[in-house]
C-alpha positions in Angstrom: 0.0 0.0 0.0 2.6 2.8 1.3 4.5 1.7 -2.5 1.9 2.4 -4.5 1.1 6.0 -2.7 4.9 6.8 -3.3 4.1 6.0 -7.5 0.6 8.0 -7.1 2.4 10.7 -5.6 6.1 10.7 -7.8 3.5 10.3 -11.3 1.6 13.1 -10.0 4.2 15.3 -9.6 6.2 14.4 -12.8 3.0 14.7 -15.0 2.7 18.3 -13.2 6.1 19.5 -13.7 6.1 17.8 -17.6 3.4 19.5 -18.4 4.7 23.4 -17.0 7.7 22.5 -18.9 6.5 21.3 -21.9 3.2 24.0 -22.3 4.2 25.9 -25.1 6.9 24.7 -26.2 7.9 25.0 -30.1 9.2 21.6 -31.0 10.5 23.3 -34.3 12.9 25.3 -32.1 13.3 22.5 -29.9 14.7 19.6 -32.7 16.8 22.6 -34.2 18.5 23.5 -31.3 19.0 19.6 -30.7 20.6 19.1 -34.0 22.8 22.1 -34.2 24.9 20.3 -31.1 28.2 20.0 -31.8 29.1 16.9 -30.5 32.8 17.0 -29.5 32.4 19.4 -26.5 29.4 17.1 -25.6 32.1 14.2 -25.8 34.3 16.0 -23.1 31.6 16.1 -21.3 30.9 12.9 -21.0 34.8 12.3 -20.3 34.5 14.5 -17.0 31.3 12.3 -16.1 33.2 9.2 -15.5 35.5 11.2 -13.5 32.7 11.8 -11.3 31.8 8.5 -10.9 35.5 7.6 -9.8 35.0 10.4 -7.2 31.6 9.1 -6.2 33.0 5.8 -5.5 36.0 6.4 -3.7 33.5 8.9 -1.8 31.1 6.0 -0.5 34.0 3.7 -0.1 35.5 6.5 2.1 32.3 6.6 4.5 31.9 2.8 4.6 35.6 2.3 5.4 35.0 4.2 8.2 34.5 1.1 10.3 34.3 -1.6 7.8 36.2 -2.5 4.5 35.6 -3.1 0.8 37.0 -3.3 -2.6 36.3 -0.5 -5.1 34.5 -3.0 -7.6 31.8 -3.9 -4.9 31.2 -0.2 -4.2 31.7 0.8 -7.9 29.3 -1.9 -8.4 26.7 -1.8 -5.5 26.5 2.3 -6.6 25.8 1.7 -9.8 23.1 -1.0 -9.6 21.5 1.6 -7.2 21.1 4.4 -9.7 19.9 2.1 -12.5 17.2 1.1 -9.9 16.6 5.0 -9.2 16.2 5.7 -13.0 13.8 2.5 -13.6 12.1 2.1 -10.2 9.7 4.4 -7.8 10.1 6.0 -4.2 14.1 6.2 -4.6 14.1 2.2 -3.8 17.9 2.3 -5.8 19.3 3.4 -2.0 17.2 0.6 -0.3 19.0 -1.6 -2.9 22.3 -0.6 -2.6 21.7 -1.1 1.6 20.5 -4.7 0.7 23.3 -5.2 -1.6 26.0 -4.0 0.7 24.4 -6.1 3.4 25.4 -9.5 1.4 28.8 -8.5 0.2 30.3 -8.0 3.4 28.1 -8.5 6.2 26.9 -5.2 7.2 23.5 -4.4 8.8 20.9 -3.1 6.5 20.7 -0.5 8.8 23.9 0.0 8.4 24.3 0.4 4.9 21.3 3.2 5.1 23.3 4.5 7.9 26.0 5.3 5.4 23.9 6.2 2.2 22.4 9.1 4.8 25.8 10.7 4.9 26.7 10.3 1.2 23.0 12.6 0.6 23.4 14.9 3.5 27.2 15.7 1.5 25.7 15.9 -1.4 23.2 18.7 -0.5 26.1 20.6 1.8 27.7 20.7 -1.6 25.3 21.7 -3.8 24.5 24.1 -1.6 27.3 25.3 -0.8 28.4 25.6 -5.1 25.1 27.4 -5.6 25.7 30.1 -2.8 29.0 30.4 -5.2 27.0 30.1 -8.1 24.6 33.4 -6.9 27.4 35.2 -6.0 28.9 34.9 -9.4 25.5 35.5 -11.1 23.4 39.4 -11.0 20.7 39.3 -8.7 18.0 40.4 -11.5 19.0 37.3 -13.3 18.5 34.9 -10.7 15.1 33.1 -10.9 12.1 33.9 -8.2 12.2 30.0 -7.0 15.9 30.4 -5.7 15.8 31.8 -2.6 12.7 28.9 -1.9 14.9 26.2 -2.9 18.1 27.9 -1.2 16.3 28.5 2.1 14.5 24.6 2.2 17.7 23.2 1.6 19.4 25.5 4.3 16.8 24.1 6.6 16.3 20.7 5.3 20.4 20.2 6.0 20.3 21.9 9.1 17.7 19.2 10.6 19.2 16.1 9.5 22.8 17.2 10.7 21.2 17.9 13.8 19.9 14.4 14.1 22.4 12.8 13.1 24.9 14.3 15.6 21.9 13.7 18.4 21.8 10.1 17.1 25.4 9.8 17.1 27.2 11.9 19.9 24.0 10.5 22.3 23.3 7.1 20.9 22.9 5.1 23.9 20.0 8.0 25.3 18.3 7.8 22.0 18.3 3.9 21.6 17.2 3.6 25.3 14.4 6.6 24.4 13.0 5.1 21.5 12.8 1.6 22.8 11.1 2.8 25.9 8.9 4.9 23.2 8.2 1.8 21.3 7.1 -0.6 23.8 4.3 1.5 24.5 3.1 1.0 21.3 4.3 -3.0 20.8 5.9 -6.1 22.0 8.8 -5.3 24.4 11.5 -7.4 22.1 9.7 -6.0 18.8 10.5 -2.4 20.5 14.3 -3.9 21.1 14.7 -4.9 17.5 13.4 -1.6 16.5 15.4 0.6 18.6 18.3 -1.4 17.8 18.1 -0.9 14.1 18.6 3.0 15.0 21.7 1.8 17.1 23.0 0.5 13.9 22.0 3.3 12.0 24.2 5.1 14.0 26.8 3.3 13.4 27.0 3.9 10.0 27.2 7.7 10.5 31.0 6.9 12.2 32.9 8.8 9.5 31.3 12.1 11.0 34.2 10.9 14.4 36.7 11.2 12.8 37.5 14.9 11.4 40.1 14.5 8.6 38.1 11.2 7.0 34.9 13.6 7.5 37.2 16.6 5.7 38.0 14.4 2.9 34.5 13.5 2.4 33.4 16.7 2.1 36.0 17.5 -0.2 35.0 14.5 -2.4 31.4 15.5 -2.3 32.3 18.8 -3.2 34.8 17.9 -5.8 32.1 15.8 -7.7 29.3 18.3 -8.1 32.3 20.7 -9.6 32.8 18.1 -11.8 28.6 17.9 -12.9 29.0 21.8 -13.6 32.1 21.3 -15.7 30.0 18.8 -17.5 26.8 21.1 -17.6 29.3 24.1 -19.0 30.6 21.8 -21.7 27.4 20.6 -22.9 26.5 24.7 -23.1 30.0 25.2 -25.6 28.0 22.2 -27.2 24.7 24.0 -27.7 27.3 27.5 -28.8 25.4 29.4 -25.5 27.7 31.9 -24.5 27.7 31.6 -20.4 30.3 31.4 -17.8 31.0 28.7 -15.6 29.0 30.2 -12.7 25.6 29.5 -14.8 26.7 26.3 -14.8 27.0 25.6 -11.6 24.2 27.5 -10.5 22.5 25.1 -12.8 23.3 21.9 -11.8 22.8 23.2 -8.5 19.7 24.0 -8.8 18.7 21.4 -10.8 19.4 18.8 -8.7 18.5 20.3 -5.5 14.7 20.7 -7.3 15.3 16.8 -7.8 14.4 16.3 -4.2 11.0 16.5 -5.0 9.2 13.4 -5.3 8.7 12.1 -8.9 8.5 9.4 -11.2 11.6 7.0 -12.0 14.3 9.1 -14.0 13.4 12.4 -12.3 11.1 12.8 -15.0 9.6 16.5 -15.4 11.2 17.7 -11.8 14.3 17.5 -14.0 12.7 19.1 -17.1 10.9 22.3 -14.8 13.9 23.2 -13.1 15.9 23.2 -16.1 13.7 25.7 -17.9 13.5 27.6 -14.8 17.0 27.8 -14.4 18.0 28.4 -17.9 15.4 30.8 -19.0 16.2 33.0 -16.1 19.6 33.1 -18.3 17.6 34.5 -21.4 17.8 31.1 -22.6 14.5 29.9 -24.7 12.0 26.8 -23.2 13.3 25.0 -26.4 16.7 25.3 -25.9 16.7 24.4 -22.6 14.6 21.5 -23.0 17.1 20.0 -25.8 20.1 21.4 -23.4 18.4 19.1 -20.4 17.9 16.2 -22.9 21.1 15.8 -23.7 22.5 16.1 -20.0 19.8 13.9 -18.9 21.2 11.5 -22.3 24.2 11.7 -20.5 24.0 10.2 -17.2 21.0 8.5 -17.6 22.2 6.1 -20.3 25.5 5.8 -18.9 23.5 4.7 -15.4 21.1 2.7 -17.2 23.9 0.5 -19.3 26.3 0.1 -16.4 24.3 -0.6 -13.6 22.7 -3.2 -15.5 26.2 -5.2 -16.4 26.5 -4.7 -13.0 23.5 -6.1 -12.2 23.9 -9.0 -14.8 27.6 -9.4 -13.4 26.3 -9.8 -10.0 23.8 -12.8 -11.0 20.9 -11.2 -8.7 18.0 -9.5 -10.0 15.8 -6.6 -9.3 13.1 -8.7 -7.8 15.0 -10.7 -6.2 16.6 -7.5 -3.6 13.2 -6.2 -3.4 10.8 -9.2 -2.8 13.2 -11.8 -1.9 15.7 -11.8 0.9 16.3 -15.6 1.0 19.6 -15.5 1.2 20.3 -12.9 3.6 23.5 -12.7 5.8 22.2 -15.2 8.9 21.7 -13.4 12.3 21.0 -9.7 10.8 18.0 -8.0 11.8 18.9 -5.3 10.9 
């Protein structure tokens, strides 16, 4: 039941943001301006993208090394079958996957895993933030779209929260597991309330990177590193297209862009992607056309190259999508987690 109200919702919203950022569109302009790419810029592009993906995995391996060890294949790997499941499955279940997968290559709690995943997304959105304030100061204010300072300040807020938790749920974690398992057996069994609280415990754990300061630096660094990599990629694609911009448009961009991402949709990001495109390229003087074919061909970029890969990875693996949703069988013995 809660599934299939995350896919009412995530089609809702992607049919509602499609259809903003398709109304009106003239898909003369729109094919021209795809055609007239000039392809090697758009190759460079897709160059810097697998650097990102190095960055990303030595990233994650960085966090989960943090207490426990693994080869960068399986996180290379376990990343990549994750954001093929984003781009073909609702609700974001790619980072329940990757937690499941993780779990049976070395041994880890599921909890765990998420525990880890949490800190890879709460970088991400320090960095993105923190590359858009760049981004703004680089850019005139009467240029910057109305729906900035929205995103900017629910971001802000958003990442101040979940830090906030999660230094509560680390720094504290024996008050909090003791809380919530007093909390719980008000509500259920005493040893379901155990196994519940203790799955927070081992959440917890997972967030141990955030003890030790220069691993924690590097991280940061790493997350940082990558989303200047995405802009470099989003500013190549725009030599591609022959827009004159700087690199701050870029960033602010794919800043923007994928903060706006946050918000539920369909697999693929389909039409949150689109909307904040337009919004943030038009703002630039840049037509809806234009920026549609401009976000198609970025979205061409990563999503085929997520797709393809994280399939063989997938096939290499010899497990199957239903298989880590529906099915864990085979399960590392003695986790509840």
């Amino acid at each position: 039941m809660r599934r299939r109200v995350f896919l009412w919702i995530g089609a809702a919203s992607s049919i509602l943001f499609l259809y903003i950022a398709l109304r009106n569109i003239a898909f003369d302009q729109f094919l021209s301006a795809f055609k007239s790419v000039d392809v090697l810029p758009v190759s460079g592009a897709f160059l810097i993208l697998l650097l990102v993906y190095v960055v990303r995995t030595l990233r994650w391996r960085m966090i989960i090394e943090s207490t426990e060890r693994i080869s960068n294949w399986r996180t290379f790997s376990t990343l990549m079958i994750g954001f093929f499941a984003n781009n073909v499955l609702p609700a974001r279940a790619g980072e329940l996957i990757r937690a499941v997968i993780l779990r049976r290559q070395i041994g880890v709690t599921r909890s765990f895993a998420l525990g880890t995943i949490v800190v890879e997304r709460v970088m991400d959105v320090a960095a993105l933030v923190g590359l858009l304030l760049l981004a703004i100061y680089r850019v005139p204010p009467d240029r910057l779209p109305a729906i900035t300072s929205e995103v900017r300040g629910f971001a802000l807020g958003t990442l101040a929260l979940v830090i906030a938790g999660m230094c509560v749920l680390l720094w504290g974690k024996d008050t909090v597991v003791a809380l919530l398992e007093r909390l719980f057996s008000k509500i259920m069994a005493s040893h379901r309330a155990g196994i519940l609280a203790g799955k927070f415990e081992q959440l917890a754990v997972g967030l141990e990177v955030m003890r030790d300061p220069r691993r924690l630096v590097f991280v940061a660094f790493l997350s940082f590193l990558s989303w200047v990599g995405m802009a470099a990629v989003f500013y190549f694609v725009f030599v591609g297209f022959h827009l004159d911009v700087t690199p701050a448009v870029a960033a602010f961009t794919v800043s923007l862009v994928n903060l706006g991402m946050a918000v539920p949709s369909s697999p693929g990001y389909v039409g949150t992607y689109e909307f904040f495109m337009v919004v943030s390229l038009g703002a630039f003087g840049i037509g809806k056309a234009t920026a549609l074919a401009y976000g198609l061909v970025t979205r061409l970029l990563w999503y085929v190259f997520e797709v393809v890969v994280g399939f063989a990875c997938l096939w290499k693996s010899e497990l199957s999508i239903r298989e880590l949703i529906h099915g864990e069988e085979s399960a590392i013995p003695g986790d509840s987690g």
